[in-house]
N, C-alpha and C positions, 0 to 999 in steps of 0.2 A: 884610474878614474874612468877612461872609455869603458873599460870590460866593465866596471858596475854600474855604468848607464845603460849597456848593452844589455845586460846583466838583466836589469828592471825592464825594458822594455820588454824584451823576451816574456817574461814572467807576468806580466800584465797587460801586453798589447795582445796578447790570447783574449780576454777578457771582453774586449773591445769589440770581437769579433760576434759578439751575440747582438750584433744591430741590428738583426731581424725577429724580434721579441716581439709579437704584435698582441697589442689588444682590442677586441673591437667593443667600440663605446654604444651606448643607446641615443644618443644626441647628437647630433650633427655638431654641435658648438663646443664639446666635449672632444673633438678627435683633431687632429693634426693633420690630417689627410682622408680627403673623402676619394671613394673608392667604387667602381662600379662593375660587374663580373661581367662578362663576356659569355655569348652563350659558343663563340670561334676561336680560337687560337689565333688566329688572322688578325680577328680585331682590336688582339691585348697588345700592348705596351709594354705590361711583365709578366711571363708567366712562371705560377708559382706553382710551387712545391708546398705543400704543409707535410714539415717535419716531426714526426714523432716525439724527436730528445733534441734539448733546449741546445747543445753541444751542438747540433748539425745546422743551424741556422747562423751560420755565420757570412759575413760577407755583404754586401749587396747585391747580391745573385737570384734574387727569387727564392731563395728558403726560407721559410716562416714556418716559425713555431709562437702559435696561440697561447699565450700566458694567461690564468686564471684571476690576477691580481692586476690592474689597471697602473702600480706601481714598480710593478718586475718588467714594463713594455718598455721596448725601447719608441715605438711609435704605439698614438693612439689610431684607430681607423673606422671610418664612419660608410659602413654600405649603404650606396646611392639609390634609385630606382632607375634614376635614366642617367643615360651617358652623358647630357651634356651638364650635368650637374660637378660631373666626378674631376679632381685633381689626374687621378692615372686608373686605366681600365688592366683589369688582371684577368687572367684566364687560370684557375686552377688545373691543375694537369696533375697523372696520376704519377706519371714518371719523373724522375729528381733529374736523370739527364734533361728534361726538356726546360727544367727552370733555366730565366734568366733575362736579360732585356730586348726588346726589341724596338725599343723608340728611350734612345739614351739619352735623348733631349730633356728627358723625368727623373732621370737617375739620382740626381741629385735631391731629390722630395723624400728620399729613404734612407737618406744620412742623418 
């Protein structure tokens, strides 16, 4: 009975792993978390990665891959104008090594 619980997890906590599925909404009242870009690395909370394939966004690391369908997102996400509007400020960055948190005190907004 353990090996085919083991069995299933294995097999579908993969699955689980595309929590960084984002879609961004047009309405503030629409999205799950409001969001505001950073023009510093310095200034972000998370910096992201935007991944290519849906497969590499897994985790809550800062990998996001933008889904086309507002129903495939694991979050909605509403771009701010100003910072003090925003849930968590992201700094987009080109390199996937640099994704990741640096004010974990938010971390939890992306589960």
């Amino acid at each position: 009975m353990k090996s085919v619980v083991l069995l299933v997890m294995l097999l579908f906590g993969g699955r689980s792993g595309y929590s960084q599925c984002i879609y961004s909404v047009d309405y503030k009242s629409d999205a799950d978390i409001k969001v505001y870009v950073a023009s510093y690395k310095s200034d972000a909370d998370l910096i992201v990665y935007k991944c290519s394939y849906k497969s590499d966004a897994s985790g809550n690391d800062g990998l996001w891959y933008f889904v086309d369908y507002k129903s495939d997102a694991k979050k909605k996400i509403y771009f701010v104008d100003y910072k003090s509007d925003a849930d968590i400020i992201i700094y987009f960055s080109e390199y996937k090594s640099d994704a990741g948190w640096k004010n974990t005190s938010k971390k939890y907004l992306m589960y």
